[in-house]
N, C-alpha and C positions, 0 to 999 in steps of 0.2 A: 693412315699415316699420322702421327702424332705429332705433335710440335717440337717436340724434344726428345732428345737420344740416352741411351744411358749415362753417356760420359756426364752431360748436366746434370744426371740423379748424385749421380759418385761424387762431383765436386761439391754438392750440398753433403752428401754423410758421410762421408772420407770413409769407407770402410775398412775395418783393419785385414780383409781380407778381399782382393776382389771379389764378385758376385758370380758365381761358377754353377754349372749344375753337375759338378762331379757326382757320380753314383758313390762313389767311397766317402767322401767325405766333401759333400754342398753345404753352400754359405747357407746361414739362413737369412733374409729370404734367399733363396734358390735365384740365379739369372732371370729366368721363366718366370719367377712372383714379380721381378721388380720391370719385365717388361709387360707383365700384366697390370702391374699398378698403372705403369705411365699410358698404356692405352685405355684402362679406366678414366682416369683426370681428362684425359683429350676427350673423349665421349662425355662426359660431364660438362666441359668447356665447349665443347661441337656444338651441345644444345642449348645451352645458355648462349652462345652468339646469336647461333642463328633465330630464338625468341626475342632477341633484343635488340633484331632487326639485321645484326649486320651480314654484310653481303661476304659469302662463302664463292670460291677458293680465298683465303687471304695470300697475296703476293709481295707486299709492300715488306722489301728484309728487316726494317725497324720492327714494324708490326709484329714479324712475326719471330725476330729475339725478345722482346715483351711476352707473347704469348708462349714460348719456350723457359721463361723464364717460369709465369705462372706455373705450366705444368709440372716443371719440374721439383717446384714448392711443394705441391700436392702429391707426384708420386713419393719425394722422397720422403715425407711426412708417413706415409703409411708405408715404404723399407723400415721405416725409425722404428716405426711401431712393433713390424710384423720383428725385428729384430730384438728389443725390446722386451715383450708380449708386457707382462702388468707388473711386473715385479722392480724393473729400474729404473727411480724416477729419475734418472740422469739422462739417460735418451731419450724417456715420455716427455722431457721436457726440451725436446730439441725434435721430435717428432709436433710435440705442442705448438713451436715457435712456429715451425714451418709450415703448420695449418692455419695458422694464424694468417702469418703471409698470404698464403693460397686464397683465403674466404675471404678476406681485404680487397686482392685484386679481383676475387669472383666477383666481388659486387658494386667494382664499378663497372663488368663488362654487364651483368644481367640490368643493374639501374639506366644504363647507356649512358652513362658519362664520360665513359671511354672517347676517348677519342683517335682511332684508328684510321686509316687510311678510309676503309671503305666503311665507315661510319655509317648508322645508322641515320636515313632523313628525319625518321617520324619521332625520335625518342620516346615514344609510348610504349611502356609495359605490356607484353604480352603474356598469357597464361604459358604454363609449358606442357598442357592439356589443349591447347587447340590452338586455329590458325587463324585470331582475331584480335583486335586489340583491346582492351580492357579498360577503357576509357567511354564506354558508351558513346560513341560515334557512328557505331552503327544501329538505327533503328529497326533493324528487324531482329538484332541479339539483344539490345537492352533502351529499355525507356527511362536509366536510368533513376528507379521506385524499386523497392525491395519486392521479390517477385512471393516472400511468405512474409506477415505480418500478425501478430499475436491472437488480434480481434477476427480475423479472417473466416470463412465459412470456407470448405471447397466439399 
């Protein structure tokens, strides 16, 4: 489930045609592309919460038109594109904007500055490679000392 619907895609690109997947004659993207995008972004956004601590289901309705808002920066950003493709800088530059947006808000939710209902306790960075914090606090992952060093033998 995603945070956001397509109606939130459409109000960011106004498309001059709604998003259809008529076999005769489909938008490009296709319906199908642009709920593929928005379930991309929420899966990109799924794991940057949850490495950045915060506590999954979100419930709180503010929260989660914030996070509706994000995703829908990010899917409509790649409709712009996939509509687009390389040739029109008039919509790469409004696909451009809206990634903008997107990467903005992604990196207050991955730094945890966010401050959402169920907020992260610990604001420590985690890898998005494993299920530990990144801060050498724990002594049996890091003694914090670089574990290869130039002069080194092994």
């Amino acid at each position: 489930m995603a945070f956001c619907n397509i109606d939130d895609v459409v109000s960011l690109t106004k498309p001059s045609t709604p998003y259809n997947n008529d076999p005769v004659k489909p938008t490009k993207p296709t319906l199908t592309e642009v709920y593929r995008f928005i379930d991309q972004i929420y899966a990109q956004m799924r794991l940057r919460l949850v490495s950045a601590g915060y506590q999954l289901p979100i419930v709180d309705a503010d929260d989660l038109k914030y996070l509706s808002m994000v995703n829908a920066f990010g899917a409509g950003s790649l409709a712009e594109e996939a509509l687009a493709g390389a040739n029109n800088s008039e919509i790469n530059g409004i696909a451009d904007d809206l990634w903008k947006k997107y990467t903005t808000e992604l990196k207050y939710i991955t730094d945890g500055t966010l401050e959402l209902s169920t907020s992260s306790t610990t604001k420590v960075p985690r890898s998005l490679h494993t299920s530990f914090a990144a801060d050498g606090s724990d002594p049996e992952i890091s003694d914090n000392r670089p574990k290869f060093r130039r002069d080194d033998v092994y």
